[in-house]
C-alpha positions in Angstrom: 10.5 8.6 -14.3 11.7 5.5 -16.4 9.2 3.3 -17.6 8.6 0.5 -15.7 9.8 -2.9 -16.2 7.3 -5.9 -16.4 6.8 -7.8 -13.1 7.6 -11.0 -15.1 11.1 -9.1 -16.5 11.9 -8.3 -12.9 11.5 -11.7 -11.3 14.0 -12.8 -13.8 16.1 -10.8 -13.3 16.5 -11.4 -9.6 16.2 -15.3 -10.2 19.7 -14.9 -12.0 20.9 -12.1 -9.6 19.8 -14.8 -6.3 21.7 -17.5 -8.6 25.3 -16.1 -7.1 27.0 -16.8 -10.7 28.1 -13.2 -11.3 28.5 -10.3 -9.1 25.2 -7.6 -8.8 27.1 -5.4 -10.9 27.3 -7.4 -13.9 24.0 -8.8 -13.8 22.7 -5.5 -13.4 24.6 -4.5 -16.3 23.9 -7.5 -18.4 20.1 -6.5 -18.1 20.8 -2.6 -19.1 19.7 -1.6 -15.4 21.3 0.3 -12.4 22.5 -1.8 -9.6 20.5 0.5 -7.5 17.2 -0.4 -9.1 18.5 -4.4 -9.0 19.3 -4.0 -5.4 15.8 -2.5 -5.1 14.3 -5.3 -6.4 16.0 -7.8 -4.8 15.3 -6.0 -1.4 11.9 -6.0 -2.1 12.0 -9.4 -3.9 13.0 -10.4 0.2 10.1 -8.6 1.7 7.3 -10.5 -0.5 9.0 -14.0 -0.5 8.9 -13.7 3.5 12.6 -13.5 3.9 13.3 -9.8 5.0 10.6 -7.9 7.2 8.4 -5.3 5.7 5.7 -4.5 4.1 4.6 -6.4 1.1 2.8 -5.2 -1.8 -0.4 -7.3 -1.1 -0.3 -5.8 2.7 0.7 -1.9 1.5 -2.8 -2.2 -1.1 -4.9 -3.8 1.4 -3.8 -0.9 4.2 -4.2 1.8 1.4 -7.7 0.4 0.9 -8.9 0.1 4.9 -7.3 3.8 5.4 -9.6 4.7 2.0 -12.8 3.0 4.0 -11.6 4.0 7.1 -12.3 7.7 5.8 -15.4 7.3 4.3 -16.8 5.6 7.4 -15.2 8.9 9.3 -17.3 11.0 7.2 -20.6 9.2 7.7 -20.2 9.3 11.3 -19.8 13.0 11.2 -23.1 13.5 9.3 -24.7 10.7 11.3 -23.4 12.5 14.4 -24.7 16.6 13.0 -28.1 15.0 11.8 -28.9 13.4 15.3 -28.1 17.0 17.2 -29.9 18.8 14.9 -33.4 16.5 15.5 -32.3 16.9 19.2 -32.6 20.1 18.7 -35.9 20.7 16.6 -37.3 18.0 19.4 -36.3 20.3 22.0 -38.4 23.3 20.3 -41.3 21.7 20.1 -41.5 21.1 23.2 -41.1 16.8 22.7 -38.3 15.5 25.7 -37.1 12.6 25.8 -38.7 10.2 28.6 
């Protein structure tokens, strides 16, 4: 995989490319990078600036991070969940019942 290109690179990159003075191609090439990877970032230069619908960075980090907390609070409720049958059932053999 290429190195990555600074965020600060990129955004000027697609300023000029937004610009309209020369075709996608030749900005593209005036920046030694694919016009795939320019129409890339101007797709997802679109998505983050409100323009084109998807996800945006700030929205694809934040859902990684619920889905992250979302599993850890999956797991506590599984050992919440065994730990309170198993004192149901040591209650139940020692002859204590619930009133």
């Amino acid at each position: 995989m290429p190195a990555a290109h600074p965020k600060e690179f990129r955004d000027d990159v697609v300023a000029v490319a937004r610009r309209g003075d020369a075709p996608i191609a030749e900005v593209a090439k005036d920046f030694g990078i694919s016009e795939s990877c320019l129409r890339n970032w101007l797709k997802t230069a679109d998505v983050e600036d409100g323009v084109r619908p998807g996800m945006t960075r700030q929205d694809s980090d934040e859902l990684r991070e619920l889905k992250r907390r979302n599993r850890l609070l999956e797991q506590e409720n599984e050992v919440l969940r065994r730990a309170a049958a198993y004192l149901s059932q040591a209650n139940l053999r020692l002859g204590h019942h619930p009133k």
